[in-house]
Residue frames as qw, qx, qy, qz and C-alpha x, y, z in Angstrom:
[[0.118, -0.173, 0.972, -0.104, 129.61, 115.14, 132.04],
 [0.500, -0.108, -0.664, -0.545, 126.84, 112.78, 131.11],
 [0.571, -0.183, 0.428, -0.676, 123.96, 111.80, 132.65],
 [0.065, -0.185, -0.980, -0.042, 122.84, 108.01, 133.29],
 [0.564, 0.005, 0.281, -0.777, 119.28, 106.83, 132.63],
 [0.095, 0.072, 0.939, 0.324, 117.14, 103.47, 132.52],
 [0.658, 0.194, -0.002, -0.728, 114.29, 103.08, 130.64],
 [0.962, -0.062, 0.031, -0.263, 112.32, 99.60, 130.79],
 [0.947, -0.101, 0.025, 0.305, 115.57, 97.17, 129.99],
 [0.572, 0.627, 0.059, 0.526, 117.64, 99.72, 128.10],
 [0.510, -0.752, -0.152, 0.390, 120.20, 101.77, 129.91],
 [0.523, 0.578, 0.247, 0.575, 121.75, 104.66, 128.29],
 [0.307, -0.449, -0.155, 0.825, 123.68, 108.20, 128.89],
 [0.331, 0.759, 0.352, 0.437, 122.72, 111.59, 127.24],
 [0.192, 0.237, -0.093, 0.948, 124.37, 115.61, 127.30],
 [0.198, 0.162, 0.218, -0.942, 121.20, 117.45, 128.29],
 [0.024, -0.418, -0.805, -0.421, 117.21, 116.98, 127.69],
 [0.187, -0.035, -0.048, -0.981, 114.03, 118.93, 127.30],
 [0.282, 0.417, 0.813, -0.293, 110.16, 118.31, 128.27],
 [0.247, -0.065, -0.347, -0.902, 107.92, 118.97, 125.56],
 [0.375, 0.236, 0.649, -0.619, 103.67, 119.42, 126.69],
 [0.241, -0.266, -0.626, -0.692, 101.08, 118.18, 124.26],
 [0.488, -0.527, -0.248, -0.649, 98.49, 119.14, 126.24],
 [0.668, -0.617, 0.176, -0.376, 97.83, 116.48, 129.26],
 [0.943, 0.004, 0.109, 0.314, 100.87, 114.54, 128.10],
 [0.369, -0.852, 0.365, 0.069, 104.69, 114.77, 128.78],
 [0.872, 0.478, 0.029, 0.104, 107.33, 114.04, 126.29],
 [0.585, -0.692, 0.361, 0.220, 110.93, 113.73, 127.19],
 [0.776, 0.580, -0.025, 0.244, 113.58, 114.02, 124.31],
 [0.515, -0.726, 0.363, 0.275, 117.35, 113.59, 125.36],
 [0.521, 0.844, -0.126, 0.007, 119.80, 114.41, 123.00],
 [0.429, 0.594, -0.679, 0.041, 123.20, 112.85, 121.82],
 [0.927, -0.023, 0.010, -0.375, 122.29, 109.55, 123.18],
 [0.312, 0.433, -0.844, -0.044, 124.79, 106.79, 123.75],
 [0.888, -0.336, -0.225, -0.219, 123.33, 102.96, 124.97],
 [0.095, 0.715, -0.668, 0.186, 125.35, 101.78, 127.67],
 [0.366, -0.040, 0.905, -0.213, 123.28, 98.45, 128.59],
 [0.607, 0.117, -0.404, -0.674, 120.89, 97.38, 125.39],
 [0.708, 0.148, 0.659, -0.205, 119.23, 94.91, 123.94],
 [0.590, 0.337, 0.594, 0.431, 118.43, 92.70, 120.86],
 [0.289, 0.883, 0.272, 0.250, 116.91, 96.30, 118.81],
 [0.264, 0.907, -0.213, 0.251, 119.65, 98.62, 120.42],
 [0.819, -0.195, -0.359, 0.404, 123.00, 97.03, 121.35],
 [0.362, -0.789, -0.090, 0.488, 125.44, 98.54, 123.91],
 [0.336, -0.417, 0.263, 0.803, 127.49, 101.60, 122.51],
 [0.230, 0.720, 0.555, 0.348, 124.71, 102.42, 120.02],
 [0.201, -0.185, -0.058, 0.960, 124.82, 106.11, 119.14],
 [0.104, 0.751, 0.527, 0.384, 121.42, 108.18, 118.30],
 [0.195, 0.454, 0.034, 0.869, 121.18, 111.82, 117.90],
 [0.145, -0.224, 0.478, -0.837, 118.30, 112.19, 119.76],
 [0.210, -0.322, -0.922, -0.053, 115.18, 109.91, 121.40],
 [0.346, -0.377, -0.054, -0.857, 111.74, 110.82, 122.32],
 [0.253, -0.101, -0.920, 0.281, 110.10, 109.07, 125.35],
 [0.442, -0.508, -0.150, -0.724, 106.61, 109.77, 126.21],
 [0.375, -0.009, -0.830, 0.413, 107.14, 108.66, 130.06],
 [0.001, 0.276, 0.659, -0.700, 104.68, 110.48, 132.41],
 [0.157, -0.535, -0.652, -0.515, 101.17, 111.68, 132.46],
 [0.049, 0.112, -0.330, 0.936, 99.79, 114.65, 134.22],
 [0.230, -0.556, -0.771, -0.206, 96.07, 114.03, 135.81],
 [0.022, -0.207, 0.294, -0.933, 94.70, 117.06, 137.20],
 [0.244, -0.351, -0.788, 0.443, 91.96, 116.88, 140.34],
 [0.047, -0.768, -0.517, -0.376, 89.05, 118.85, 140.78],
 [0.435, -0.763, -0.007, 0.478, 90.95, 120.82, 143.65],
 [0.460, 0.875, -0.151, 0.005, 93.38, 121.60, 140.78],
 [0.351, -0.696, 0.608, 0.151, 96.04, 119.73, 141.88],
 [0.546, 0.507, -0.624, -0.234, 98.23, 117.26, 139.55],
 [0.822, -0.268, 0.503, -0.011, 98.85, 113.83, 139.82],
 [0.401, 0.482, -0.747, -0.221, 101.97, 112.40, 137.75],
 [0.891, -0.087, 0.418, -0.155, 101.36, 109.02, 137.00],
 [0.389, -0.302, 0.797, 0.350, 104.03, 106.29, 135.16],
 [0.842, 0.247, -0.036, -0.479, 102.57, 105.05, 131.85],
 [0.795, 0.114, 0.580, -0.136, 102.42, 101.37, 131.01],
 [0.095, -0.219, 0.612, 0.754, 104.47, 100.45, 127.30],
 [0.223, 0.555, 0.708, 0.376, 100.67, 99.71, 125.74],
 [0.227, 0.875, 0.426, 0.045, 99.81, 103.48, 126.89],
 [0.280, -0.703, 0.145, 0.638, 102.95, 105.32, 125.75],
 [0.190, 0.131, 0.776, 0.587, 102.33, 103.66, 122.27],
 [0.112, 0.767, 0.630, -0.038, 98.49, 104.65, 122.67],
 [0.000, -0.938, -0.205, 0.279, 99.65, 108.08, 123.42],
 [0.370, -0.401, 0.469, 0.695, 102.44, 108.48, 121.35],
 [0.185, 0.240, 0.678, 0.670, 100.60, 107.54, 118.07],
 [0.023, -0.834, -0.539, 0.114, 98.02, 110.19, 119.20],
 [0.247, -0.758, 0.142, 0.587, 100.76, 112.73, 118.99],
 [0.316, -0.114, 0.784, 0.521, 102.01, 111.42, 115.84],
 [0.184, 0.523, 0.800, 0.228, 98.37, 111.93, 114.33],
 [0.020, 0.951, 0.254, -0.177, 97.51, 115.31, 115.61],
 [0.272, -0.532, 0.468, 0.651, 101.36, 116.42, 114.49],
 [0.361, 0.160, 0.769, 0.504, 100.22, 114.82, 110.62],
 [0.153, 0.833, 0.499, 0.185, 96.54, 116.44, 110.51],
 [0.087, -0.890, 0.061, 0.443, 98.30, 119.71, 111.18],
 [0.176, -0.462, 0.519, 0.698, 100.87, 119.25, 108.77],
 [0.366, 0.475, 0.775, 0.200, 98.47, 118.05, 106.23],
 [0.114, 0.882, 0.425, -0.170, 96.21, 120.94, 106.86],
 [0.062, 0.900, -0.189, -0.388, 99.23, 123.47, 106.03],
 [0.838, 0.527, -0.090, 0.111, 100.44, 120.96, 102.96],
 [0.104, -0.739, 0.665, -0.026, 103.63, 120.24, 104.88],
 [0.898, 0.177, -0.157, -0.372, 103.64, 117.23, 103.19],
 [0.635, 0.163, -0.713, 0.249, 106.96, 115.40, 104.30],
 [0.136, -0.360, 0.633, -0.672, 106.24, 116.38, 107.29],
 [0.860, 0.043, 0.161, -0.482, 102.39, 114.84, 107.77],
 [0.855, 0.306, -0.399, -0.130, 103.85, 111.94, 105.83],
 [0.428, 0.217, -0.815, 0.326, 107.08, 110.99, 108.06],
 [0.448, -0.204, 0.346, -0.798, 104.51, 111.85, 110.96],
 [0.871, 0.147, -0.209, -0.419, 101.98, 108.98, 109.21],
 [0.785, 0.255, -0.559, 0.081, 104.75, 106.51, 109.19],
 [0.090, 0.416, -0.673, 0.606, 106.06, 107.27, 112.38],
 [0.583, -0.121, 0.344, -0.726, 102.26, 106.27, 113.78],
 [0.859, 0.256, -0.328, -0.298, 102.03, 103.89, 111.47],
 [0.336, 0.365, -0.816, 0.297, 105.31, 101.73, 113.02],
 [0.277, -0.164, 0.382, -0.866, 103.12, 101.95, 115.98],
 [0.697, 0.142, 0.285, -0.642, 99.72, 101.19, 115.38],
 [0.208, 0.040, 0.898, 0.386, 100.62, 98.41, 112.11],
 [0.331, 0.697, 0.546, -0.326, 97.64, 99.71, 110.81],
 [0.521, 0.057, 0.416, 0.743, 98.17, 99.64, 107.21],
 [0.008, 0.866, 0.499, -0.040, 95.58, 102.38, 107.01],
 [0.354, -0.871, 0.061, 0.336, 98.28, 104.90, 108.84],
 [0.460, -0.072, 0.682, 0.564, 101.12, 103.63, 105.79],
 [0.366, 0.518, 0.578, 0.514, 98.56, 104.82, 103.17],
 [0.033, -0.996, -0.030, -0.080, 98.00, 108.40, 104.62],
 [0.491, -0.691, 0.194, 0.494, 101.32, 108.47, 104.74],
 [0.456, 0.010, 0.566, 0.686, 102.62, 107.41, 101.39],
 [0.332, 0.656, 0.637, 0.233, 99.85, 109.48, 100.21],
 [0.173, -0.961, 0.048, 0.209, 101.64, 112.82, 101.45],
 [0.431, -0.383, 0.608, 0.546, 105.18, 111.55, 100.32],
 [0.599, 0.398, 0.610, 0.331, 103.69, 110.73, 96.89],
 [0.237, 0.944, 0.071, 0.218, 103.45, 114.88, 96.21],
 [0.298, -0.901, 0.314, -0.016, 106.91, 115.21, 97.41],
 [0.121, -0.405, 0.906, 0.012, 109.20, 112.13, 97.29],
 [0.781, 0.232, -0.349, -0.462, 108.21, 109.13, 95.42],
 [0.568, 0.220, -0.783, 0.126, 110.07, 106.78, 96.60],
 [0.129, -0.044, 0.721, -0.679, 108.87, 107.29, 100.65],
 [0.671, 0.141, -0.223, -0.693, 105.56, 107.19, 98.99],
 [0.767, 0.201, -0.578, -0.194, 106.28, 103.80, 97.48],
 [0.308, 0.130, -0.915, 0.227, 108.04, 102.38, 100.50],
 [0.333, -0.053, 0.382, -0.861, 104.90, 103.46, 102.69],
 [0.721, 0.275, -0.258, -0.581, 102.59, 101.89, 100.18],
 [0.521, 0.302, -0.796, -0.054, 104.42, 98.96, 100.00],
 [0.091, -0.127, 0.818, -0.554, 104.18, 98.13, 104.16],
 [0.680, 0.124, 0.074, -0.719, 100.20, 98.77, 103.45],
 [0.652, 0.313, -0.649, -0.235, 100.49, 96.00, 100.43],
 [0.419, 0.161, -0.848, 0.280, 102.15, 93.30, 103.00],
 [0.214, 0.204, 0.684, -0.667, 99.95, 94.02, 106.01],
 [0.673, 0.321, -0.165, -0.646, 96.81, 94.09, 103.42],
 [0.520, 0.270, -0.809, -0.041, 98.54, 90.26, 101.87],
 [0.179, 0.370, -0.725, 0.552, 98.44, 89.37, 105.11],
 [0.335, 0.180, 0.651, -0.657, 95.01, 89.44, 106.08],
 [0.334, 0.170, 0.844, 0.383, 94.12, 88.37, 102.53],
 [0.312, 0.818, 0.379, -0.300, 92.41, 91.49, 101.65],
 [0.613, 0.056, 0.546, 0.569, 93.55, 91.17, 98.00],
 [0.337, 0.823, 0.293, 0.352, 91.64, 93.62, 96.16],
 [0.204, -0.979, 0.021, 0.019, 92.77, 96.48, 98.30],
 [0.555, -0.491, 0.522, 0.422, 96.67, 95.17, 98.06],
 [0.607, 0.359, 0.446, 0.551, 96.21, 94.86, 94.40],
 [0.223, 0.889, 0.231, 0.326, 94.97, 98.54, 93.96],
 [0.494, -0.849, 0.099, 0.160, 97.77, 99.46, 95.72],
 [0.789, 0.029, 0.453, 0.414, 100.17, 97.49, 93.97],
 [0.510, 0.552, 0.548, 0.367, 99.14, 99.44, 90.75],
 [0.255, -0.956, -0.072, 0.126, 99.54, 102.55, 92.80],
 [0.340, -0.670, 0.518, 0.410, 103.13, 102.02, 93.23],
 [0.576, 0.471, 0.561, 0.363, 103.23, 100.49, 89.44],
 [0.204, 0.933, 0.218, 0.201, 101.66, 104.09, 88.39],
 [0.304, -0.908, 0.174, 0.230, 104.67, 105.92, 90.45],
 [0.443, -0.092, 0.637, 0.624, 107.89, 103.64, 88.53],
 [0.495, 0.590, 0.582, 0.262, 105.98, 104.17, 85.83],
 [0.022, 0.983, 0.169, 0.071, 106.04, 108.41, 85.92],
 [0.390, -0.841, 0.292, 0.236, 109.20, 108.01, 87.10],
 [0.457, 0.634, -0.586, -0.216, 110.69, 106.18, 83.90],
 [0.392, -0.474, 0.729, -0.301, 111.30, 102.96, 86.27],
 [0.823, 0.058, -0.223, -0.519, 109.44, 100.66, 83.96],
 [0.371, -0.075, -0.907, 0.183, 111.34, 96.80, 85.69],
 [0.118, 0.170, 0.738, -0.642, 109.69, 98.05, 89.04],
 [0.559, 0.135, -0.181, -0.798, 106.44, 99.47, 86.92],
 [0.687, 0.089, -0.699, -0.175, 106.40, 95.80, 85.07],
 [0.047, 0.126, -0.840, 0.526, 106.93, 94.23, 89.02],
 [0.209, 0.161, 0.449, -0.854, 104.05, 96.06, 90.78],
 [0.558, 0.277, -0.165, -0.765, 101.61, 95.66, 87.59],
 [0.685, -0.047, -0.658, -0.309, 102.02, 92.27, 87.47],
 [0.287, -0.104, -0.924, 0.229, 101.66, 91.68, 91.04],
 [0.502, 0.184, 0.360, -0.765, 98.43, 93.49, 91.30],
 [0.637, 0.134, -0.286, -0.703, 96.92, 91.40, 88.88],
 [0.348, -0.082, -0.914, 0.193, 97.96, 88.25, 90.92],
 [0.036, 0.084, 0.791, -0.605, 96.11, 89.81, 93.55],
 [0.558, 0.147, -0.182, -0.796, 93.50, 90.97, 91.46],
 [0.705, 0.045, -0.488, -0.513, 92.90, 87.33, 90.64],
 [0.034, 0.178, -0.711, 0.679, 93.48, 86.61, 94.03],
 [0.280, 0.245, 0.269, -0.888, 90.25, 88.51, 94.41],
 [0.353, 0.501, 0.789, 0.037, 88.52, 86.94, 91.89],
 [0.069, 0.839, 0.101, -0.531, 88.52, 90.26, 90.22],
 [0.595, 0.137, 0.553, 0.568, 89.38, 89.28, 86.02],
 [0.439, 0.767, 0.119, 0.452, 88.99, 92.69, 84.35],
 [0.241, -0.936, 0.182, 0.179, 90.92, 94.65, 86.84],
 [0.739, -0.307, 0.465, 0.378, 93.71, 91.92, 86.02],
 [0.637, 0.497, 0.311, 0.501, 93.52, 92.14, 82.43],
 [0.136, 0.968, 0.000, 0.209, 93.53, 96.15, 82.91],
 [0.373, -0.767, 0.510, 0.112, 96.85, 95.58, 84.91],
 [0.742, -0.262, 0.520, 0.332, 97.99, 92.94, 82.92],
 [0.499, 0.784, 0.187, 0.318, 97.48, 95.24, 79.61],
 [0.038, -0.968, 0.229, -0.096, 100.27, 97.30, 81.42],
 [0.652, -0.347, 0.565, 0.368, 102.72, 94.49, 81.82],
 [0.652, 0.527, 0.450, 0.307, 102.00, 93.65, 77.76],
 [0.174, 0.978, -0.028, 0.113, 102.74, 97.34, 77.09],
 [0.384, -0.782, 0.469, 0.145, 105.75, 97.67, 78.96],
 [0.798, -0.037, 0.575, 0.176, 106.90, 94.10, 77.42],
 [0.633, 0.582, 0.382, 0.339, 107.02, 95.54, 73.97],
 [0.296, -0.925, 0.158, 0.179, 108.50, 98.52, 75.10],
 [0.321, -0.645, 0.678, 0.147, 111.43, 97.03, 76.03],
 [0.311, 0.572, -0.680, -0.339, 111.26, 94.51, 72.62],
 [0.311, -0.113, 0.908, -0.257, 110.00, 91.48, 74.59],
 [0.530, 0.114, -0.007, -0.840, 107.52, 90.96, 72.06],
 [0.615, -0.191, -0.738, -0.204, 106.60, 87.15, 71.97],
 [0.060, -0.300, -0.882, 0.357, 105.89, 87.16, 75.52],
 [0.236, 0.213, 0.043, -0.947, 104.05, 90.73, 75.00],
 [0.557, 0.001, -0.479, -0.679, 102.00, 88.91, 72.23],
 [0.418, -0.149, -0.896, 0.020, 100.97, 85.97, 74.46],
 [0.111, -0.472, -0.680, 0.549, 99.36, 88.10, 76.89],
 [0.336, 0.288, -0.067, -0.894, 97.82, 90.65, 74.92],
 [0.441, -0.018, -0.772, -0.457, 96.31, 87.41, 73.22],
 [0.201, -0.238, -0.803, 0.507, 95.22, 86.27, 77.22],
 [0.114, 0.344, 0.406, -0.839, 93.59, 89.43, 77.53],
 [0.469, 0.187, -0.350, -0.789, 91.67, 89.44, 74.26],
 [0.284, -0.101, -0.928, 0.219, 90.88, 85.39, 75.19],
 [0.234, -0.558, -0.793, 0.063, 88.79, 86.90, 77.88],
 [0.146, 0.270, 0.104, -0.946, 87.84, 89.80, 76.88],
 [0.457, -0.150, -0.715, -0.507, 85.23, 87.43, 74.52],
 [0.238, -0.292, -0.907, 0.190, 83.69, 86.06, 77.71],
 [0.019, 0.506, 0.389, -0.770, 81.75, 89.29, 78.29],
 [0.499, 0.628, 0.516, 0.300, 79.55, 90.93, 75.73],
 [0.018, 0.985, -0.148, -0.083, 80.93, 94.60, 76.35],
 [0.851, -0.288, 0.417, 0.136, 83.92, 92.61, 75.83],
 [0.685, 0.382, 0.485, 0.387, 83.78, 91.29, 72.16],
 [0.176, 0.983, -0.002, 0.044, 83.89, 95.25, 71.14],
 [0.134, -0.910, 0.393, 0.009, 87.38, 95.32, 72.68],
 [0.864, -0.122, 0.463, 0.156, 88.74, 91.82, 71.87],
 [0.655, 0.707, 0.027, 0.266, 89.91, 92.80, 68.18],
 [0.063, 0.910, -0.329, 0.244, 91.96, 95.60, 69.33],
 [0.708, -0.491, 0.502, -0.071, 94.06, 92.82, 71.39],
 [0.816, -0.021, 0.492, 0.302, 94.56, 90.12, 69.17],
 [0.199, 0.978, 0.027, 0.063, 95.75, 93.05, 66.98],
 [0.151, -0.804, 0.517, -0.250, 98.21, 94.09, 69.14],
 [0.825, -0.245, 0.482, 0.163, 99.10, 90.29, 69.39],
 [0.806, 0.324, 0.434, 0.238, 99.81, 89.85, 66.00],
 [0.043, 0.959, -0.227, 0.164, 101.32, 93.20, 65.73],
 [0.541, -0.670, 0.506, -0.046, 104.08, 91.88, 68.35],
 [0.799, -0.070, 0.556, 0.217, 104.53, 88.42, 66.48],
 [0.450, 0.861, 0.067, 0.227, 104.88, 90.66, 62.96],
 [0.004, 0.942, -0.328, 0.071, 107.47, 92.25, 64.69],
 [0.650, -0.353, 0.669, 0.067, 109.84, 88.97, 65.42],
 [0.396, 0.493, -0.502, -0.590, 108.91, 88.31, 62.02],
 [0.199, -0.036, 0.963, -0.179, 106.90, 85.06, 62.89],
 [0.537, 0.267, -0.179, -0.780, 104.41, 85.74, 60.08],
 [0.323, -0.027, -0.942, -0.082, 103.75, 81.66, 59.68],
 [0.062, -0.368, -0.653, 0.659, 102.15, 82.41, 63.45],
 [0.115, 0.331, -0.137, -0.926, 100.76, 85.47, 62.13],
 [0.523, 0.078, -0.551, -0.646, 98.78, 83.97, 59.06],
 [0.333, -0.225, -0.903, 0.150, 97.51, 80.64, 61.43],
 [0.107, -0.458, -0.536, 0.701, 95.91, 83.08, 64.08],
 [0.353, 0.232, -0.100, -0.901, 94.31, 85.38, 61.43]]
C-alpha cells in the first residue's frame, strides 16, 4: 500500500524511498510517485518515476551530538545545486560526459546562471549535439537578457558551428545570422562580417545566389573601411560577382566591374 506525503503545497503518494548522505546533507528520493493534491507545475494525478528532495540537514555539536534541522526552499536550492556541481566536477574529471553535462543543466535550472548552461552544453557537445545546443541556447537568452551581446553572439556561432558539422545548414544559416545581429549589437563589425561570410556561404550553397551576392558585396563594402581590410575586399566583391555570373545577370556584372 502507498504511503502519503506533503511537501510545501504539493501532496503526493509513493511505493517505498531511500536516504542518500552527501556528506552533512540528506537527500530523500521516493520512487513511483503519484500527485494527489498539486499545483500550477504538477497537477493532481501526475505520475513521475522518481523525485529527489533535499529536506533535512544534519548539524553536528561539539559533544558530537546531531541536530536535524528543516531547510528553508532558498537553502534546499543552495544545497541542491551544490550537489549537482560536485556530482558534474566528478563526472567531468572521469569524462562521463552526459553525465557532468545533465548534472550542469540540472544546476543550471537552479541557479539561472547561464554560466552553469555553458559547462553543460560544453560536455553534451562531445557526446550529443543537440543537448549541447539546447544548453547553449538557455545561456544565449539569459546572456540577451542582460544585454551582454558579445558573449550571446559567440555563442550563437557556437551552436551555428554544431548545425553546421552536423549537415543542418537552415539552423547553421539561423544561428550565424543571429550572432552577427548581436555582434552588431555589440558594436563588434568584423566579428559580424566573419559570421555574416557564413550566412553568404551557406546562401550559395543552397543556390540563393542574388541574396548571397548582396552580402558578400556588404562585407567587402566594409572590409574597405580598414586598411588590413582593402587586402581582403577583392576577394568579396569577387565572390559577389561570381554569384550574380551565376543567375546570369552579367549586365550587373559588367556595371560593378
Amino acid at each position: 500500500m502507498s504511503n502519503t506525503i506533503n511537501f510545501g503545497d504539493i501532496e503526493f503518494s509513493y511505493d517505498e524511498f531511500m536516504v542518500e548522505n552527501f556528506g552533512y546533507k540528506k537527500v530523500t528520493v521516493y520512487s513511483n510517485v503519484t500527485i494527489l493534491n498539486g499545483n500550477n507545475k504538477y497537477p493532481s494525478g501526475y505520475k513521475i518515476d522518481q523525485i529527489s528532495i533535499v529536506s533535512e540537514i544534519h548539524f553536528e555539536n561539539k559533544d558530537g551530538s546531531v541536530n536535524n534541522g528543516i531547510l528553508t526552499n532558498v537553502e534546499k536550492d543552495e544545497i541542491s545545486a551544490n550537489i549537482y556541481l560536485e556530482e558534474a566536477i566528478k563526472d567531468k574529471r572521469e569524462c562521463y560526459w552526459e553525465d557532468a553535462g545533465q548534472s550542469f543543466s540540472r544546476r543550471a535550472e537552479i541557479t539561472n546562471d547561464p554560466h552553469d548552461y555553458i559547462e553543460a552544453g560544453n560536455c553534451y557537445s562531445k557526446v550529443n549535439y543537440l543537448e549541447a545546443i539546447r544548453n547553449y541556447e538557455e545561456a544565449v537568452k539569459l546572456f540577451v537578457n542582460t544585454n551582454r551581446f558579445g558573449v550571446a553572439a559567440r555563442y550563437s556561432s557556437d551552436i551555428a558551428n554544431l548545425y553546421e558539422d552536423n549537415n543542418d545548414e537552415d539552423n547553421a544559416f539561423k544561428f550565424y545570422s543571429n550572432a552577427a545581429n548581436h555582434y552588431e549589437c555589440d558594436n563588434k563589425p568584423t566579428q559580424k562580417c566573419q559570421n555574416l561570410l557564413k550566412v553568404a556561404e551557406i546562401m550559395a550553397k543552397k543556390k540563393e545566389y542574388k541574396k548571397a551576392a548582396k552580402i558578400f558585396e556588404e562585407i567587402g563594402m566594409n572590409s574597405l573601411k580598414t586598411v588590413l581590410g582593402t587586402f581582403s575586399g577583392g576577394m568579396y566583391f569577387h565572390k559577389s560577382l561570381y554569384c550574380l555570373m551565376a543567375i546570369g545577370n552579367f549586365e550587373n556584372v559588367k556595371t560593378k566591374i
